[in-house]
C-alpha positions as CSV (number, residue, x, y, z in Angstrom):
1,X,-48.0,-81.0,-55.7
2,X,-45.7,-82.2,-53.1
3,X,-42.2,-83.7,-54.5
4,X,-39.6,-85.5,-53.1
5,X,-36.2,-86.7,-54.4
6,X,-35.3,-90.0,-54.5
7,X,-31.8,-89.9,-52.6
8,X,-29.5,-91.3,-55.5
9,X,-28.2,-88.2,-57.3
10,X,-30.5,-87.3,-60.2
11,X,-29.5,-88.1,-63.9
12,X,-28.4,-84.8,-66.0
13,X,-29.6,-83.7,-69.5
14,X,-27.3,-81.7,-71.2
15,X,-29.0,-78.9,-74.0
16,X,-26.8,-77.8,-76.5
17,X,-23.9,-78.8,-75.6
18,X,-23.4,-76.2,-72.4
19,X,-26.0,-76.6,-69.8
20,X,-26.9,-79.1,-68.0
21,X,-29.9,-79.4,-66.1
22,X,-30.7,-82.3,-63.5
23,X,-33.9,-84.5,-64.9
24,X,-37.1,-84.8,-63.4
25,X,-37.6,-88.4,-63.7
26,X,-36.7,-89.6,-60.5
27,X,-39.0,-87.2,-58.6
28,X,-41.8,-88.9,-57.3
29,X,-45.2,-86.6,-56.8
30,X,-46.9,-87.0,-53.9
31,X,-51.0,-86.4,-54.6
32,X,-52.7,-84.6,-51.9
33,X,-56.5,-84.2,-51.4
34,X,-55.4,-80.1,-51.5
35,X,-54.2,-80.6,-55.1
36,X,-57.5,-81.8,-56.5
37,X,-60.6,-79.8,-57.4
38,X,-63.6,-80.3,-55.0
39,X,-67.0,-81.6,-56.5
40,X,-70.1,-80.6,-54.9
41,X,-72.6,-82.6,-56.8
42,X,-74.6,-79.0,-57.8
43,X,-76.5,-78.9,-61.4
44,X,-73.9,-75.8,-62.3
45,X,-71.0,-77.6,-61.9
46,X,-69.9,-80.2,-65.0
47,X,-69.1,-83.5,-63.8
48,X,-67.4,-84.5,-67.2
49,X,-64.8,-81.2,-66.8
50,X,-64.1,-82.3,-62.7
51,X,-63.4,-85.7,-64.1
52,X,-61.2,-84.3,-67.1
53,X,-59.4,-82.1,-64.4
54,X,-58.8,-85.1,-61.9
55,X,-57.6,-87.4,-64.3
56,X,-55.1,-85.3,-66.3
57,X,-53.7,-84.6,-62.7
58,X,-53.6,-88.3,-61.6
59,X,-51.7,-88.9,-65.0
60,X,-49.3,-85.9,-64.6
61,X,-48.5,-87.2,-61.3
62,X,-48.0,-90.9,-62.0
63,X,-50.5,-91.3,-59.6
64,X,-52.2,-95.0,-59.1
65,X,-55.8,-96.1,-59.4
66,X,-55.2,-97.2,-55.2
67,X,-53.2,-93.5,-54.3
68,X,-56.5,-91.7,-56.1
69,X,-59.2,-93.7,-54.7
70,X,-57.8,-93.1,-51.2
71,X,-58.1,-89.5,-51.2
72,X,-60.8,-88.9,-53.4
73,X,-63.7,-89.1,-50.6
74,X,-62.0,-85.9,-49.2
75,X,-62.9,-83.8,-52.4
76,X,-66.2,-85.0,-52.3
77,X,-68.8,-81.9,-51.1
78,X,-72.4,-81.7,-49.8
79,X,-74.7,-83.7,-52.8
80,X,-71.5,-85.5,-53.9
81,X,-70.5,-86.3,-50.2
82,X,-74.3,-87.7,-49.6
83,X,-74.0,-89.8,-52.5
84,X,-70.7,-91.0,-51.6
85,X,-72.1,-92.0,-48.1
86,X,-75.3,-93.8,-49.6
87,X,-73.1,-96.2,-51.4
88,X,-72.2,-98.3,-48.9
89,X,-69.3,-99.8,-47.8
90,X,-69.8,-102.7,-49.7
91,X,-70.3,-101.2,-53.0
92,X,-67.6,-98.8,-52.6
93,X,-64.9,-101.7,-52.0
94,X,-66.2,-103.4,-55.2
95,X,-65.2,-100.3,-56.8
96,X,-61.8,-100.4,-57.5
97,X,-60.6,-98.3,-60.4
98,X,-60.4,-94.6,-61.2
99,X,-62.6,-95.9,-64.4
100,X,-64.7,-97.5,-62.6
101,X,-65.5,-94.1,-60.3
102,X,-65.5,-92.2,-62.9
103,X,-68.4,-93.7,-64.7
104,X,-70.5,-94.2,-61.9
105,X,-69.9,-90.4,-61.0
106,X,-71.3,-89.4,-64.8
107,X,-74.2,-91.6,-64.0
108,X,-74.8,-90.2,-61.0
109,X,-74.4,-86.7,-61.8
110,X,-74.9,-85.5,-65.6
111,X,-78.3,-84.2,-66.3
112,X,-80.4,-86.4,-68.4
113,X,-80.3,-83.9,-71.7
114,X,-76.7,-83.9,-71.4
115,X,-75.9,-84.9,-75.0
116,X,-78.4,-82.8,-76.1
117,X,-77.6,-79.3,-74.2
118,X,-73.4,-80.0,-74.8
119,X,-74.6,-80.3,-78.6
120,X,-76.6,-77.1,-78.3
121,X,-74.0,-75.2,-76.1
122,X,-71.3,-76.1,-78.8
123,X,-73.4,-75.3,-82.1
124,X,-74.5,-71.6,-80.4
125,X,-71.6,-70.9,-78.3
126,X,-70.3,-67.5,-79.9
127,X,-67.4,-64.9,-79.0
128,X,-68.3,-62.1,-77.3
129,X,-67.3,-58.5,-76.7
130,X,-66.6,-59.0,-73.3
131,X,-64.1,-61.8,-73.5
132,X,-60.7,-62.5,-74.5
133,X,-59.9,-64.8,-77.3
134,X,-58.1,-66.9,-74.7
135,X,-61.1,-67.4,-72.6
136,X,-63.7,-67.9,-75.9
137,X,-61.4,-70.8,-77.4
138,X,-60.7,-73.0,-73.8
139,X,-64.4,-72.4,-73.4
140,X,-65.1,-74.2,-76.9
141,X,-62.4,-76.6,-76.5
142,X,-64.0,-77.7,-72.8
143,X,-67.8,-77.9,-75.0
């Protein structure tokens, strides 16, 4: 993420009484394309975990609905850049909202058992000997 100061001089916090270290609240983040996770639109990727991933970013960033929706084309791969194309240019200026995109992206792209296998990959999900602990529980938490 690209950030730039604002030019006034940034507001201090003091900890503990002896340091002081400048505040991050008058950054501003810049959201790239670069900073977002591609979507390709293929059955092995998880449309609900790209649209986790792009919004916790857009929220970390204080990015707006407008700033996302103008870049978001340009992470858009092969079967999710043909759909993107198909829609129009009328339906895509009707769409307006991150919320908005988001939705029709899950009804574009989850498979139609999705409750179903996310129900069955969470109930027989187990650890394995070949995995860390880390990378057992983040999987669970993503199911």
């Amino acid at each position: 993420l690209t950030h730039q100061l604002s030019s006034s001089h940034r507001p201090n916090i003091r900890l503990h009484d002896t340091t002081i270290i400048p505040s991050a609240v008058s950054s501003t983040i810049h959201l790239t394309a670069s900073d977002l996770p591609t979507y390709r639109g293929r059955q092995d990727e998880d449309i609900d975990q790209w649209v986790e991933q792009v919004s916790a970013i857009k929220q970390y960033s204080h990015t707006t609905d407008g700033e996302l929706l103008k870049i978001l084309p340009v992470v858009f791969r092969d079967n999710a850049l043909t759909w993107f194309t198909t829609f129009g240019e009328t339906k895509r200026s009707t769409l307006t909202t991150w919320g908005g995109w988001k939705e029709m992206l899950k009804q574009a792209f989850r498979s139609a058992n999705y409750q179903i296998k996310s129900l069955r990959d969470l109930k027989y999900r187990t650890f394995t000997n070949n995995e860390s602990v880390n990378d057992y529980y983040f999987d669970k938490c993503r199911l």
